[in-house]
N, C-alpha and C positions, 0 to 999 in steps of 0.2 A: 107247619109244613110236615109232611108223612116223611117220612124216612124211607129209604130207599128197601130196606126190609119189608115195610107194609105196602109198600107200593107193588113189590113182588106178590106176598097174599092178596093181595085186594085183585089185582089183576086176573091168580088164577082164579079166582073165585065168580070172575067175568066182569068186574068194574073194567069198561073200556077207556073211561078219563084217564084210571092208576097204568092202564099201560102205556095209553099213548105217554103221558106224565115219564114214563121209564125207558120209553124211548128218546123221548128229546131229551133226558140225560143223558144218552148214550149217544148220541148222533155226533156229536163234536168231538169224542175222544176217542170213537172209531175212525170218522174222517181224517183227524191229524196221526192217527197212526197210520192210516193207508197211504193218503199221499204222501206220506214222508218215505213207505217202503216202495211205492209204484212210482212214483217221480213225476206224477201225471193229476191234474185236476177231474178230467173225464173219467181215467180207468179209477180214481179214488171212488167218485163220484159212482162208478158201476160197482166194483168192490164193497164200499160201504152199503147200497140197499141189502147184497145177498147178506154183507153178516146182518143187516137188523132183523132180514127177515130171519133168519137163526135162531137170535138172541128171542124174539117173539115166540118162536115156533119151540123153541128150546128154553123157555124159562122153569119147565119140567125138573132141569138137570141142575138149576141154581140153587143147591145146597144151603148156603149161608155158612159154610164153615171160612168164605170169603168174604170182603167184601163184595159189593154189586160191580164197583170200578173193577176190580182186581178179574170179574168173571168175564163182564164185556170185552178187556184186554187182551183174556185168555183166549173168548170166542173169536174176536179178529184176528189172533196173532194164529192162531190154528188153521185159519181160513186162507189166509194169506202168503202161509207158511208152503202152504199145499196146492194153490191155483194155481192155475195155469200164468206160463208170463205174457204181461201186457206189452204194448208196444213200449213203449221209453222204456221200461225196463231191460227188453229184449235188445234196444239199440244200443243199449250203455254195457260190454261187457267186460273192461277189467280200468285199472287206471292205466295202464299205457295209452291206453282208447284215449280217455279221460286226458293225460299227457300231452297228445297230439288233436284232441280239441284247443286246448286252450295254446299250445303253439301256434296255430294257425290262426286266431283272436292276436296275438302279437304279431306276427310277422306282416297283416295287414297294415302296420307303421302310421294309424291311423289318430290323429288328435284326440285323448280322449273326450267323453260326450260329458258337459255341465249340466244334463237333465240328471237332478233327483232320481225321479223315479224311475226310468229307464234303465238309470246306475243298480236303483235298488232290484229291478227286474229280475237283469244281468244276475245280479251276485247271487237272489234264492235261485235261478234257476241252475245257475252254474254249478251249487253248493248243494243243490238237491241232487243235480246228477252226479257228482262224487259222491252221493250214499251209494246208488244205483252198483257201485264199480264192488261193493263189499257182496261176499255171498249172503245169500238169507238168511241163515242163521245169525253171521255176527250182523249183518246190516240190522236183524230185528234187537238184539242184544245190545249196539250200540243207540239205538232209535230210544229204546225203553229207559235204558239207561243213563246215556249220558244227554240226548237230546230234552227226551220228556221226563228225566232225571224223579224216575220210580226210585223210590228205596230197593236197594240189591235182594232184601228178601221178597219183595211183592213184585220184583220185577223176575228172580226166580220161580215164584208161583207162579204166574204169567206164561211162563214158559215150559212150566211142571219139569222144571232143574233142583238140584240140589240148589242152594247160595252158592258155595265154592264153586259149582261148575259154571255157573252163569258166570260167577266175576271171573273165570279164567278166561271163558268167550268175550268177553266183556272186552279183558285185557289187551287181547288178540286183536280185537277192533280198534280198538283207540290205538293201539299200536300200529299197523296197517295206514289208518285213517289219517294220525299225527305225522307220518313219517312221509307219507305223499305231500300235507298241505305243506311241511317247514319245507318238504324243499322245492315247491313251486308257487305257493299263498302269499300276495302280498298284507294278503290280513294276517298273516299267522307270523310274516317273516318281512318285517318293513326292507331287509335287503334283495327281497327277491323283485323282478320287474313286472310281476302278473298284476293286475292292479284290477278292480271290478268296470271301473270309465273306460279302459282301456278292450277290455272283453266287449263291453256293450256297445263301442263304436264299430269293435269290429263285427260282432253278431247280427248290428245290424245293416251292417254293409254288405253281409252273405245273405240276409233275407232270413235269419233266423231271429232275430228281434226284430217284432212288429209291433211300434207303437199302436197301431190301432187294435191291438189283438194281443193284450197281457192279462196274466194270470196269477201270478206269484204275489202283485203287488195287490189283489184283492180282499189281503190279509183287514181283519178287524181291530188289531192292534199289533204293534212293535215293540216288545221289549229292550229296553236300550241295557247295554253294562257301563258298569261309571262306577268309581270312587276306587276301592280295591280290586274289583271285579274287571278293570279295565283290560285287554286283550293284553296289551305290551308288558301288562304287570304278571301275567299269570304262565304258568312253566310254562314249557315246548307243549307236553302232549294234551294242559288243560288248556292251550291256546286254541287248538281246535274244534275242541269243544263248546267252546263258549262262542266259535263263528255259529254253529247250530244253534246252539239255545238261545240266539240272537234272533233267526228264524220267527214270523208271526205267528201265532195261534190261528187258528182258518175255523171259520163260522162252515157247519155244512149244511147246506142249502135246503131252503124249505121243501124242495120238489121230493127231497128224501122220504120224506113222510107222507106226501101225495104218494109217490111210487109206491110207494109199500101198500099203504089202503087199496093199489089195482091191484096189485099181484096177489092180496089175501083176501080180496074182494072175487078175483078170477078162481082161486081156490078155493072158494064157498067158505070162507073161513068166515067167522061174525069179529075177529076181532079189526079193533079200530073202524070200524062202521059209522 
């Protein structure tokens, strides 16, 4: 198998197999970074075509003094850094917001719901939109960091930080982030009464969870934590962190790669033809 270096040469040299091949490595690691910063399946889904088409159109500027991961990370988190906001983004803005969602999920007084996955619905989406509440900067800094748990220097390159200033935005997140869940998560803080069954009965009793109409749960795999890694085992501010890295990896959709062949196709471009 090529390496992701020779897949770069070979590409610009016009192999269209080595690019496509270097895009569907990157189509996953874009997608799980957008939607975790846009809090949205669709605006991820629009976010990730324009960075691939980027990353295509810009494989020009891929040096090699990174890795390929470390470049694609860079090109999304630039992109994303700097768009415009999308809708759930723009509805989620600060945690008091965030605060008074989820009071209102309780005060409904509502039996919680014994559906699995509606439970599980409920909690990525509720937990996604608590990223939503952090600004961009640290929401990307803790995304990189503590969710898709980059090494501090690669996730510093990523960001084109020093190490030091990244872990101190870093800091600033998980701190922010820790200090909202303990004191209303009952994943974070088994004495508190917010509970995910308890959200989901009531979310969908206001018509914002629609069993026939989920997204969150369309994940390809679930990472579970167990043994030492267990929530109740781990400090206050690595408790919440480990609710995110709990979060599934999300496959992104083959239409990505359709979409892309129109718009380079529309642009008389030969590549991926």
């Amino acid at each position: 198998m090529s390496t992701d270096h020779e897949l770069v040469e070979k590409a610009r040299g016009g192999d269209r197999a080595a690019l496509e091949s270097l895009v569907r490595r990157a189509k996953d690691l874009v997608y799980n970074l957008a939607v975790r910063m846009l809090g949205s399946h669709a605006d991820a889904e629009d976010a990730s075509q324009e960075v691939l088409i980027r990353i295509v159109t810009g494989l020009g500027g891929f040096r090699g003094d990174s890795t390929f991961r470390t470049w694609v990370f860079r090109v999304a988190s630039n992109h994303l850094l700097t768009a415009r906001k999308r809708q759930a983004e723009d509805k989620t803005e600060s945690f008091e917001a965030m605060a008074g969602y989820l009071e209102a999920g309780l005060a409904a007084n509502l039996p919680p719901l014994d559906d699995a996955v509606l439970v599980t619905e409920a909690k990525l989406a509720c937990t996604s939109k608590m990223l939503l509440c952090l600004d961009r900067d640290q929401r990307i800094a803790f995304i990189l960091g503590e969710v898709l748990e980059l090494p501090s220097d690669e996730a510093a390159d990523v960001l084109e930080l020093t190490p030091d200033a990244f872990r101190k935005r870093l800091s600033r997140a998980r701190e922010r982030m820790g200090a909202f869940m303990l004191a209303r998560c009952g994943l974070v803080d088994a004495g508190r009464p917010c509970r995910c069954a308890t959200q989901a009965a009531g979310a969908q009793a206001r018509g914002i969870l629609d069993p026939a109409r989920l997204s969150w749960t369309r994940a390809a795999t679930v990472p579970e934590i167990s043994g030492a890694r267990r929530i109740e085992d781990l400090e206050r501010l690595e408790r919440a962190a480990a609710v995110f890295r709990g979060h599934p990896s999300y496959v992104a959709p083959e239409s990505l790669i359709l979409g892309l062949r129109r718009v380079l196709q529309a642009g008389r471009s030969d590549l991926l033809d």
